[in-house]
TIRO-2110 file (N, C-alpha, C; in Angstrom, 1 decimal):
// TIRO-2110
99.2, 116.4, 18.5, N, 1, A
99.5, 115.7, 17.3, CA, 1, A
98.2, 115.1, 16.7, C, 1, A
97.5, 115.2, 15.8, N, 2, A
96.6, 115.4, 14.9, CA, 2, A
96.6, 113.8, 14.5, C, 2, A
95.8, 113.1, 15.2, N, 3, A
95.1, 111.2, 14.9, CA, 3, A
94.8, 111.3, 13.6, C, 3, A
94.9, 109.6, 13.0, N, 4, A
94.9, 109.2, 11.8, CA, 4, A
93.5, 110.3, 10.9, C, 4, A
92.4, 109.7, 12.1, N, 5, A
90.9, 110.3, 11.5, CA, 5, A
91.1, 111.8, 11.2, C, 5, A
91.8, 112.4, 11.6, N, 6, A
92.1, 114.5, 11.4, CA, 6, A
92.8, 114.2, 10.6, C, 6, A
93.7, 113.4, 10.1, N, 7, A
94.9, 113.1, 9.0, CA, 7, A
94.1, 113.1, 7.9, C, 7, A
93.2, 112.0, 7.8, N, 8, A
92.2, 111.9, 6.6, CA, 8, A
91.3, 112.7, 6.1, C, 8, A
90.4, 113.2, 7.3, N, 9, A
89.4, 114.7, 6.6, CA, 9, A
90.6, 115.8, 6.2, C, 9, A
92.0, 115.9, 6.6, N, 10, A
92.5, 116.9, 6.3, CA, 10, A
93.0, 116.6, 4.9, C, 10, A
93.6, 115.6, 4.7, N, 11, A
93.8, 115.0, 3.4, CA, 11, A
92.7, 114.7, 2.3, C, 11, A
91.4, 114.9, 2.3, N, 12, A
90.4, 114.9, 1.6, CA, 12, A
89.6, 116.5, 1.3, C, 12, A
90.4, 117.3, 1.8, N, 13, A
90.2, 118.6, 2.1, CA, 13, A
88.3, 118.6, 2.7, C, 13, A
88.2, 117.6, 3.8, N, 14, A
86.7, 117.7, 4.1, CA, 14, A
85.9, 119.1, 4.5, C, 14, A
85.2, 119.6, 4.5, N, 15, A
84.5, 120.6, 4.6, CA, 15, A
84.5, 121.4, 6.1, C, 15, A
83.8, 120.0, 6.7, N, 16, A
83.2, 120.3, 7.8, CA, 16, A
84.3, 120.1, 9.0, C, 16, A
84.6, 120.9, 9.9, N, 17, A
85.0, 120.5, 11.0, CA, 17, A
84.8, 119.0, 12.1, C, 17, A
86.3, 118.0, 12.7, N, 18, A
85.9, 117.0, 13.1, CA, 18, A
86.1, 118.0, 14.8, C, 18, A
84.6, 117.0, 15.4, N, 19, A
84.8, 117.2, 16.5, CA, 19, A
86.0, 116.5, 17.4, C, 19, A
86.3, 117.9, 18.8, N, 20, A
87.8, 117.0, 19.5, CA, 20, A
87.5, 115.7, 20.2, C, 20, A
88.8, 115.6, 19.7, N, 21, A
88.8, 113.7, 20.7, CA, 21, A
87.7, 112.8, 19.7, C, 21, A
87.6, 113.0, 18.4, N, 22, A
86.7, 111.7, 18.1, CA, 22, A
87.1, 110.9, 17.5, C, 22, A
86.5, 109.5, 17.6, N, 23, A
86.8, 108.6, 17.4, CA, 23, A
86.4, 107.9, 16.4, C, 23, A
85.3, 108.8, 15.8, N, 24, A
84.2, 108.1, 14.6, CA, 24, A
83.8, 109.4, 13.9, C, 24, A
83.6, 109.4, 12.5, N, 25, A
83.0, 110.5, 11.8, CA, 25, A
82.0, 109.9, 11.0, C, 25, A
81.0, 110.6, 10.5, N, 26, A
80.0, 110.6, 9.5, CA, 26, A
80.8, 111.5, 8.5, C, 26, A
81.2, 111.1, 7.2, N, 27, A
81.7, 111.8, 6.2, CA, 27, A
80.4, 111.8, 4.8, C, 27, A
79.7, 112.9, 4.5, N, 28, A
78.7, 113.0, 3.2, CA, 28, A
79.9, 113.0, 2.0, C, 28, A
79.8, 112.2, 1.2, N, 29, A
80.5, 111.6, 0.2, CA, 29, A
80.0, 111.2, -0.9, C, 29, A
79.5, 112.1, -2.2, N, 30, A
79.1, 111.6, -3.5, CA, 30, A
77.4, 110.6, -2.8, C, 30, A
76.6, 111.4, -2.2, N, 31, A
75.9, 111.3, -2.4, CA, 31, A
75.0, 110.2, -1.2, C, 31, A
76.2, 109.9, -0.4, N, 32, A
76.0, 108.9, 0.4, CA, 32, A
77.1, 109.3, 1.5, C, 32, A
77.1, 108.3, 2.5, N, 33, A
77.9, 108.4, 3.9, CA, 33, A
79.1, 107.5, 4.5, C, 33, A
79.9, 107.8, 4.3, N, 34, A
81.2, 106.7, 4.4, CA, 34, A
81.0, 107.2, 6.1, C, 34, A
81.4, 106.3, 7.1, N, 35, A
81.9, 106.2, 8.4, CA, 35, A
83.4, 105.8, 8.3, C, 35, A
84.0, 106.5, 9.0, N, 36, A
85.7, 106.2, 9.6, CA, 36, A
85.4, 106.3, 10.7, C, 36, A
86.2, 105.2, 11.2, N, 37, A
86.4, 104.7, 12.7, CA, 37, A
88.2, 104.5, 12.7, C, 37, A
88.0, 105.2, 14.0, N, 38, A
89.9, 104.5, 15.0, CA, 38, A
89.2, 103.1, 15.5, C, 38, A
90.2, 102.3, 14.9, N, 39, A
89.8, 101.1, 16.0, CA, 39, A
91.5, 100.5, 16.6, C, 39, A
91.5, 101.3, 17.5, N, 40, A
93.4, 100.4, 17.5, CA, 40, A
94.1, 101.4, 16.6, C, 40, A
94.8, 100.4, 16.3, N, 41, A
95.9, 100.7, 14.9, CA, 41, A
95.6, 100.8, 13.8, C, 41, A
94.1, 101.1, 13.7, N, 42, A
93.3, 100.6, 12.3, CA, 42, A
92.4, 102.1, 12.5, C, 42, A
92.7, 102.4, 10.9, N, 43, A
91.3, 103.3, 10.5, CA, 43, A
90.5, 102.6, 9.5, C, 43, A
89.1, 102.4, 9.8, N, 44, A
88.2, 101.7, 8.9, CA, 44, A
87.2, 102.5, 8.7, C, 44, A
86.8, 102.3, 6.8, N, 45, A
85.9, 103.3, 5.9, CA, 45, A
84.9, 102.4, 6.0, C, 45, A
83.9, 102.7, 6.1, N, 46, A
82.6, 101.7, 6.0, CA, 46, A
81.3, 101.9, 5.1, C, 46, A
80.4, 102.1, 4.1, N, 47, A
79.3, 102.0, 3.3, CA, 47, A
78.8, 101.2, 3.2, C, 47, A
77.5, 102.0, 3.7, N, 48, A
76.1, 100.8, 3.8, CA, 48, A
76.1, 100.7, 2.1, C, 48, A
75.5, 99.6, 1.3, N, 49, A
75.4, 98.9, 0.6, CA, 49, A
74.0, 99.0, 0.0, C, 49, A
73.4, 98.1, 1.1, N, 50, A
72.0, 97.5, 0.9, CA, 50, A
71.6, 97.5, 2.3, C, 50, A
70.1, 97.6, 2.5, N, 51, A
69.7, 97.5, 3.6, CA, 51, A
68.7, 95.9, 3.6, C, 51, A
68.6, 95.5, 2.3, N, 52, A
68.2, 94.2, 2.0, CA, 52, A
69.0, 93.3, 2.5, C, 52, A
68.6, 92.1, 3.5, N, 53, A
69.7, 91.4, 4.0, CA, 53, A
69.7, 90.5, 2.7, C, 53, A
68.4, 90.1, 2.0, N, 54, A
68.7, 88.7, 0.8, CA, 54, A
69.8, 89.5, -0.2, C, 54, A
70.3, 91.2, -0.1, N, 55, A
71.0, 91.1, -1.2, CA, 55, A
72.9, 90.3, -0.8, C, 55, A
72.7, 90.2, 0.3, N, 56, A
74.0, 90.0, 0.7, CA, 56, A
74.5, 88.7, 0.3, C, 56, A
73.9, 87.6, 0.0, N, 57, A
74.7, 86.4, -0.7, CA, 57, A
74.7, 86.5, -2.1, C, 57, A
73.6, 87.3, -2.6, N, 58, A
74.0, 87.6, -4.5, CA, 58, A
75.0, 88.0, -4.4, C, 58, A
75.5, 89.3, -4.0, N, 59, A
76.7, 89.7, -3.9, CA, 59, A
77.9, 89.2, -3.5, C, 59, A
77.7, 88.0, -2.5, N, 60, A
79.0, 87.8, -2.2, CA, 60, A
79.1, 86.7, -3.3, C, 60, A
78.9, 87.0, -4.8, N, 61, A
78.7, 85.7, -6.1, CA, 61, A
79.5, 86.3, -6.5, C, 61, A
79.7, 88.1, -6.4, N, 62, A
80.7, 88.8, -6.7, CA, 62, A
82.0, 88.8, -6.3, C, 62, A
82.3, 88.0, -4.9, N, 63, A
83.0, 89.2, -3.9, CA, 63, A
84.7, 88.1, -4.1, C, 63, A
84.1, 86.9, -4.3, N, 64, A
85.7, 86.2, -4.6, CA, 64, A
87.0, 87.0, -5.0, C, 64, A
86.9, 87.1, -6.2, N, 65, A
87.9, 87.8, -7.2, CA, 65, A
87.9, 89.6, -6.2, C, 65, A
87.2, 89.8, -6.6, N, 66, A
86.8, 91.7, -6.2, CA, 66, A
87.0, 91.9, -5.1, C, 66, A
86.7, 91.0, -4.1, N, 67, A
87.2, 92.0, -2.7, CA, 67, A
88.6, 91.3, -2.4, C, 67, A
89.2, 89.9, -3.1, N, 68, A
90.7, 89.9, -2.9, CA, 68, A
91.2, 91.2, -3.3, C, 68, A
91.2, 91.5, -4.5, N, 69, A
91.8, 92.6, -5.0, CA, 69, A
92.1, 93.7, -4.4, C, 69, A
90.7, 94.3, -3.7, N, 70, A
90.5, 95.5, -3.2, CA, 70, A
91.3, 95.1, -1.9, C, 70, A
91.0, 94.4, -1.1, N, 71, A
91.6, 93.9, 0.3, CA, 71, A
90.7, 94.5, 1.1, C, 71, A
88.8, 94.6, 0.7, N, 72, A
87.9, 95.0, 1.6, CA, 72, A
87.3, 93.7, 2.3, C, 72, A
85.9, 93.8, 2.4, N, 73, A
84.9, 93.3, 3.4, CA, 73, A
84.2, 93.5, 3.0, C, 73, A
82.8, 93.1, 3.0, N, 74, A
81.6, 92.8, 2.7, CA, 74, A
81.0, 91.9, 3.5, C, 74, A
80.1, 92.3, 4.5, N, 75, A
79.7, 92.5, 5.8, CA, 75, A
78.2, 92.4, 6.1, C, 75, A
77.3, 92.0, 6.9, N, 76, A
76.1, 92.6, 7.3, CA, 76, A
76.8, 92.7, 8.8, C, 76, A
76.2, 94.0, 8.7, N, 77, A
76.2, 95.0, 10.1, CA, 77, A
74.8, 94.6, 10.7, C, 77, A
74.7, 94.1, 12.0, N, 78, A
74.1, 93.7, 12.7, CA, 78, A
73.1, 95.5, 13.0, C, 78, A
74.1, 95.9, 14.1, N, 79, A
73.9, 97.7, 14.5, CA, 79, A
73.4, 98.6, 13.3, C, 79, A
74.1, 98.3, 12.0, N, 80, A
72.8, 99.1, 11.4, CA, 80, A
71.7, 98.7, 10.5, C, 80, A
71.9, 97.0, 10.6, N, 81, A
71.0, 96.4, 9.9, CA, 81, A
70.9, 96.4, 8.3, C, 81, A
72.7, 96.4, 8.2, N, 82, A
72.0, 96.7, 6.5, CA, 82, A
73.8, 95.7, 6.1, C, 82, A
73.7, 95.9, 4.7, N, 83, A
74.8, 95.1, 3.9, CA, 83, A
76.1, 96.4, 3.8, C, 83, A
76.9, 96.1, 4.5, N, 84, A
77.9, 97.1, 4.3, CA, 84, A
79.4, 96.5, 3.4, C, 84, A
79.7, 97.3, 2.9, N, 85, A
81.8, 97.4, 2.6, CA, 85, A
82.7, 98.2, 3.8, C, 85, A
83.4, 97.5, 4.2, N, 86, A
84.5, 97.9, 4.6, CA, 86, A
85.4, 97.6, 4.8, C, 86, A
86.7, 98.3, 5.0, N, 87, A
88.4, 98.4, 4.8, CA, 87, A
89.0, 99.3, 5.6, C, 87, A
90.6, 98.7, 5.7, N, 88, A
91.3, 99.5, 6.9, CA, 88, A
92.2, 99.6, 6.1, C, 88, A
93.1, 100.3, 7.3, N, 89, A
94.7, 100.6, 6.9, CA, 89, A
95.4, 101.2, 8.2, C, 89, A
96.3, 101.1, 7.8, N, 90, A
97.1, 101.7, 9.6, CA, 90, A
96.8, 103.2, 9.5, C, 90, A
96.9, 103.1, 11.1, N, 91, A
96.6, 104.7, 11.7, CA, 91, A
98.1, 105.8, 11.0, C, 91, A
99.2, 105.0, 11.0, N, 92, A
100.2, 105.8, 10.5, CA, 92, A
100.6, 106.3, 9.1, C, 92, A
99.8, 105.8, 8.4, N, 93, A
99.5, 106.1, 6.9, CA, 93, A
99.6, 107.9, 6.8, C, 93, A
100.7, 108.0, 5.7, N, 94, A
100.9, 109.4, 5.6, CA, 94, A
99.5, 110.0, 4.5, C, 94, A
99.8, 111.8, 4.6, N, 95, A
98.2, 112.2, 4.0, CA, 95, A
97.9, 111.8, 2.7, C, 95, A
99.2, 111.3, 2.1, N, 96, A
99.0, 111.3, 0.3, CA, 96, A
98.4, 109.5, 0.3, C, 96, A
99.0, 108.6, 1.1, N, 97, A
98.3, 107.1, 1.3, CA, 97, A
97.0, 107.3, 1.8, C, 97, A
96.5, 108.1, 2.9, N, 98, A
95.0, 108.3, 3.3, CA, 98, A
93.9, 108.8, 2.4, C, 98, A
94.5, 110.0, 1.4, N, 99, A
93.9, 110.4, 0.3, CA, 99, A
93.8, 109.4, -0.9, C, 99, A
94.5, 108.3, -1.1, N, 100, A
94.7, 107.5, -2.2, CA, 100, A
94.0, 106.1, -1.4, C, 100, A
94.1, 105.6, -0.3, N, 101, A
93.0, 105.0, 0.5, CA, 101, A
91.2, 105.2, 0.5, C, 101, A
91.7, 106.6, 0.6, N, 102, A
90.0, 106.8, 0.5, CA, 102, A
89.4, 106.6, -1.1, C, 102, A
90.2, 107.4, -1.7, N, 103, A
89.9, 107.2, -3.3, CA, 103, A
89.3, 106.1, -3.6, C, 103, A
90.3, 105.2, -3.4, N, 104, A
89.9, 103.7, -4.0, CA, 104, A
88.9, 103.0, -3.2, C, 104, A
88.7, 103.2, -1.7, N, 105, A
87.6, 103.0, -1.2, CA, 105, A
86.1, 103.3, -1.6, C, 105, A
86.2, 104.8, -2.6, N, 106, A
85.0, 105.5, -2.6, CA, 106, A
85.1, 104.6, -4.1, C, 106, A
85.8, 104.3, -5.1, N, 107, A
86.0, 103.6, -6.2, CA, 107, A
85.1, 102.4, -6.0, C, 107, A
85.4, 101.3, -5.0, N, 108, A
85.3, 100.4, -4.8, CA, 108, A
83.6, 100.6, -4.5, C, 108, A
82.9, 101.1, -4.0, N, 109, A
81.7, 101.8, -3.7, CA, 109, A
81.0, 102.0, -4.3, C, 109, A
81.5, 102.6, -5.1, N, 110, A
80.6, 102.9, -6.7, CA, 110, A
80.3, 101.3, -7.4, C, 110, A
81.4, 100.8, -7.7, N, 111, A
81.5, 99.4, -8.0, CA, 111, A
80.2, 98.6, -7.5, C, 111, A
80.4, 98.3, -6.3, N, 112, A
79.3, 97.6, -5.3, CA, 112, A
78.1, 98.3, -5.5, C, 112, A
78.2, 99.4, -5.5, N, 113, A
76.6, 100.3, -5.7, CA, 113, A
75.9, 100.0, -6.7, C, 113, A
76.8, 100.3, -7.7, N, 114, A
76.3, 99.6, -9.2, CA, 114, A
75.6, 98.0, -9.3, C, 114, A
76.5, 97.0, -8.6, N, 115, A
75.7, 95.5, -8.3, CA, 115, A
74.4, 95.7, -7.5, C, 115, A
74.2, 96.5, -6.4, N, 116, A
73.3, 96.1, -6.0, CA, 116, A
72.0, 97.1, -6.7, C, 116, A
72.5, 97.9, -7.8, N, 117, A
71.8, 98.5, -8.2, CA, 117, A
71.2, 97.3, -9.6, C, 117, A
72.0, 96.3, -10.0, N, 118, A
71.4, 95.2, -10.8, CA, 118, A
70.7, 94.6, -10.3, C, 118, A
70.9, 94.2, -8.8, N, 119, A
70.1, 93.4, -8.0, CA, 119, A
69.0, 94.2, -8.3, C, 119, A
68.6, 95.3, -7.2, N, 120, A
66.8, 95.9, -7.7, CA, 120, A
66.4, 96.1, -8.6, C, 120, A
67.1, 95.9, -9.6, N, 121, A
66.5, 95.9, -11.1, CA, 121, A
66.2, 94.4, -11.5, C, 121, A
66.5, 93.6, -10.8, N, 122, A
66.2, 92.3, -11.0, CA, 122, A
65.2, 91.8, -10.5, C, 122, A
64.6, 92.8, -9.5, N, 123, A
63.7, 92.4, -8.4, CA, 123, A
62.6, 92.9, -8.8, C, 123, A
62.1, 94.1, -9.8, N, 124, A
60.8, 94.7, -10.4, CA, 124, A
60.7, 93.8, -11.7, C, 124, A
59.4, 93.6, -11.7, N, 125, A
58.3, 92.1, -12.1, CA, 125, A
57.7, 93.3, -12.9, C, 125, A
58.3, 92.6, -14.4, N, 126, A
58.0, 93.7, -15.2, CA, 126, A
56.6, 92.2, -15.6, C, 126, A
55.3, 93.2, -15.9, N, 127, A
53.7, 92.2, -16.1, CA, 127, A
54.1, 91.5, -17.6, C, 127, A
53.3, 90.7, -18.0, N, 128, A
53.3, 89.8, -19.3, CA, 128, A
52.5, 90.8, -19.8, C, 128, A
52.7, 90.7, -21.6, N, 129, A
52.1, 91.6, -22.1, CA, 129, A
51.5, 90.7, -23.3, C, 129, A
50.1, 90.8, -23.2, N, 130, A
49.2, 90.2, -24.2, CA, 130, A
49.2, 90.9, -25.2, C, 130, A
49.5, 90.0, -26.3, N, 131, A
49.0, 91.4, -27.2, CA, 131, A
48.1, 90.2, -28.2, C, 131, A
47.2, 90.9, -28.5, N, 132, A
45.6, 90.2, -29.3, CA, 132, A
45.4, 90.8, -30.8, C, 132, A
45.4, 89.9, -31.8, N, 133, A
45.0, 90.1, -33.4, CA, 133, A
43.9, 91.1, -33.3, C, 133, A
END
């Protein structure tokens, strides 16, 4: 019987073959790398963010309203050292809930990507510009 994690790359029609017995995937995803993890009763999507640790309290300026909604996380990951999102859901989630889980996960992603892409644009020190008669 085929675990939540084989439920999900099969319901995302993933590409690549998941190795047997795993417990963790690297999924290449629009451009970037979602991780799914079994943890228990829980499959959790995860996206590094930022590897900036100062970006992680601008963000959480965002995260009140936004991550109730979503019912994610917004996180610094110690192990990979960087600002991550992440979210669960039960292991028993059928393929059309895992496929509509991931969606809005990868939604949510984009979202966050976008912030922290204001952030570095906030951070280049555009020079003074003299301008002389």
């Amino acid at each position: 019987m085929p675990n939540a994690l084989e439920n999900l790359c099969e319901a995302i029609a993933y590409p690549d073959p998941l190795p047997d017995g795993a417990t963790s995937y690297r999924l290449l995803v629009d451009g970037g790398e979602v991780v799914a993890h079994l943890l228990g009763s829980r499959l959790v999507l995860s996206r590094v963010l930022s590897r900036q640790e100062e970006h992680l309290p601008k963000l959480a300026g965002y995260a009140a309203g936004r991550l109730l909604k979503e019912e994610a996380v917004l996180a610094w990951d110690e192990r990979e050292g960087a600002c991550i999102l992440w979210q669960d859901c039960a292991v028993g989630a059928s393929s059309a809930q895992l496929l509509h889980f991931f969606k809005i996960f990868l939604a949510s992603c984009d979202w966050w990507l976008a912030r922290v892409a204001d952030l570095s644009a906030e951070q280049v020190s555009i020079p003074e510009m003299v301008i002389m008669p």
